[in-house]
C-alpha positions as CSV (number, residue, x, y, z in Angstrom):
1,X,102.8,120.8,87.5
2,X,103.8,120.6,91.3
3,X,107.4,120.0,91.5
4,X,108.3,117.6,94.4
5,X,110.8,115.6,95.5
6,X,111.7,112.4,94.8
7,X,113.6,110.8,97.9
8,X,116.6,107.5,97.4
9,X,116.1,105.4,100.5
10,X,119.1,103.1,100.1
11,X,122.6,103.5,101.2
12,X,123.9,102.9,97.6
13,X,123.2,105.5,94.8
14,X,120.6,104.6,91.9
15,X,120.6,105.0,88.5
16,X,117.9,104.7,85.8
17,X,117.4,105.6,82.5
18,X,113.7,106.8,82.3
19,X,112.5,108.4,78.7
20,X,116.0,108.3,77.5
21,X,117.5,110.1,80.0
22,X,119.8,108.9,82.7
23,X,118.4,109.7,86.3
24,X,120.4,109.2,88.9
25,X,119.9,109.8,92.6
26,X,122.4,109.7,95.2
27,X,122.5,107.5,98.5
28,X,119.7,108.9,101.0
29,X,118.9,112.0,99.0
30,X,116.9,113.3,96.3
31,X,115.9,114.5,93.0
32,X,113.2,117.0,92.1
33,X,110.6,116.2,89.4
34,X,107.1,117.1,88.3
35,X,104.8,115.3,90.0
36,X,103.2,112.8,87.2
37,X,106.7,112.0,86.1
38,X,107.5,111.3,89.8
39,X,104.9,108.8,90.0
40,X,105.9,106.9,87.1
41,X,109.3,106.8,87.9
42,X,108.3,104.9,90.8
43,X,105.7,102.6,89.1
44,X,108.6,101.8,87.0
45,X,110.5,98.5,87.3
46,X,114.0,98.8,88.4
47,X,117.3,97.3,86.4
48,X,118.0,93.8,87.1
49,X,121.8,92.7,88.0
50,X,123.8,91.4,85.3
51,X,123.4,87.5,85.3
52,X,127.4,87.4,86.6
53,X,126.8,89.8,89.3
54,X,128.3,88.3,92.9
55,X,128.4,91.7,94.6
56,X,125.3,93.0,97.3
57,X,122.0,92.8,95.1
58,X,120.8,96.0,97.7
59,X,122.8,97.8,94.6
60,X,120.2,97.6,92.6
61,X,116.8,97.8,94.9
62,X,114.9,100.5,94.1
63,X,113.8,102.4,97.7
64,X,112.0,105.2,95.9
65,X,109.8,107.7,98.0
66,X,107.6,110.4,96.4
67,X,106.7,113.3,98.6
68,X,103.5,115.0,98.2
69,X,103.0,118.5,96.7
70,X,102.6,121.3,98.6
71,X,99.7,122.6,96.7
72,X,97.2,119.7,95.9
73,X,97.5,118.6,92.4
74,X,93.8,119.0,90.9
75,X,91.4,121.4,92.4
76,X,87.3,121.7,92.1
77,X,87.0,124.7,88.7
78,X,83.4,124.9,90.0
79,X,81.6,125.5,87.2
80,X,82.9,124.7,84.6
81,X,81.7,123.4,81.1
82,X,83.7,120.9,80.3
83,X,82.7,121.2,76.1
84,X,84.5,124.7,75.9
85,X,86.3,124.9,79.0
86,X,84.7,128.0,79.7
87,X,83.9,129.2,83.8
88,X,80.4,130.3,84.8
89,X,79.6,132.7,87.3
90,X,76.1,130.6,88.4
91,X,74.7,127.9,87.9
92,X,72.5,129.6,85.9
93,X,75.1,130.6,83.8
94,X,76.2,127.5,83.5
95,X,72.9,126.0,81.9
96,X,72.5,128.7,79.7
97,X,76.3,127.8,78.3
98,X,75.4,124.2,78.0
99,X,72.0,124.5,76.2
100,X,73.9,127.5,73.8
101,X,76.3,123.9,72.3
102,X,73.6,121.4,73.1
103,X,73.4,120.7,69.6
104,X,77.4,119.6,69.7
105,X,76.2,116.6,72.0
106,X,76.2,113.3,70.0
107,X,73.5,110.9,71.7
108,X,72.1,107.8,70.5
109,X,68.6,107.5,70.9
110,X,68.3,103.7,70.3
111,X,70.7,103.0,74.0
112,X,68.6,105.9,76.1
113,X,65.2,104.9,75.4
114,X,63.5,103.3,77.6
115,X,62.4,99.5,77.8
116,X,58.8,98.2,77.1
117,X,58.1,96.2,80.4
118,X,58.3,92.8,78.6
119,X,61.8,93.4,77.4
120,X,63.0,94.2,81.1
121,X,60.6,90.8,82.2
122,X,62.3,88.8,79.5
123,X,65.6,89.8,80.7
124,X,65.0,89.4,84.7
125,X,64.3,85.8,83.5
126,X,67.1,85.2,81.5
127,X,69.3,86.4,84.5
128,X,67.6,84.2,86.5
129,X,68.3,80.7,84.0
130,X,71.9,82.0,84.2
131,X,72.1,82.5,88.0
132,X,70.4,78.6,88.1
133,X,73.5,77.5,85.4
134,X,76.2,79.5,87.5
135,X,75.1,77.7,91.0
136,X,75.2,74.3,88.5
137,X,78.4,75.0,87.8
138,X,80.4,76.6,90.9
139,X,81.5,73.0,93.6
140,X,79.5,72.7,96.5
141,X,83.0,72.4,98.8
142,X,85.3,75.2,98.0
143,X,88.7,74.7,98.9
144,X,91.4,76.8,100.9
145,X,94.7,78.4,99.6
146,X,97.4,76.3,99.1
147,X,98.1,72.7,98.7
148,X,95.9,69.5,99.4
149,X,96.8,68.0,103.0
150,X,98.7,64.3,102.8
151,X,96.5,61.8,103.8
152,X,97.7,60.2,106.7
């Protein structure tokens, strides 16, 4: 994976302990990490200041920039067949791969086949009781965000 760099925007130094180890990045600078790792790191929640902290709470903000990689992270195979993980040359090649483990394949043959016509017109009507109950249901005035005005 990409290593990249993993940037501490605040003016004090920040420490977190991330898959039991420590991590600690100093005062506008930076850390390298893999990229994934980077980007939970940052997606994680920051320590919290003791309950009897009275000192700058900017201690313990977590200013965390991730640059990006150099190289991009995933890239197109092309062909490839994702069963065996092997590359084809064409797409020819390709089909001829696929149809070789096509027996591999687990399908179910009740969900793909297709609906008599007076399933599908049974259903468009039941959508269409629900869609009557829903417009029952939803209030005719909707209201804005926040709270109710005083009346005056």
């Amino acid at each position: 994976m990409a290593q990249v760099k993993v940037w501490n925007d605040n003016v004090y130094d920040f420490k977190q302990e991330v898959k039991g180890v420590q991590i600690e990045i100093p005062a506008n600078g930076f850390i390298e990490m893999d990229y994934e790792e980077a980007i939970d790191f940052k997606g994680m929640y920051s320590p919290l200041p003791p309950a009897d902290f009275s000192g700058d709470h900017a201690l313990y903000y977590k200013m965390i920039r991730v640059e990006q990689p150099a190289a991009p992270v995933f890239r197109d195979e092309g062909l490839t067949n994702h069963l065996t993980g092997a590359r084809a040359a064409s797409p020819d090649d390709l089909a001829a791969t696929l149809a070789a483990v096509r027996h591999l394949v687990v399908t179910d043959s009740t969900a793909e086949r297709a609906l008599p016509s007076a399933e599908i017109a049974d259903l468009r009507r039941q959508v269409a009781e629900l869609s009557v109950l829903i417009q029952e249901l939803t209030p005719v005035e909707k209201r804005g965000p926040g709270r109710p005005r005083k009346e005056a």
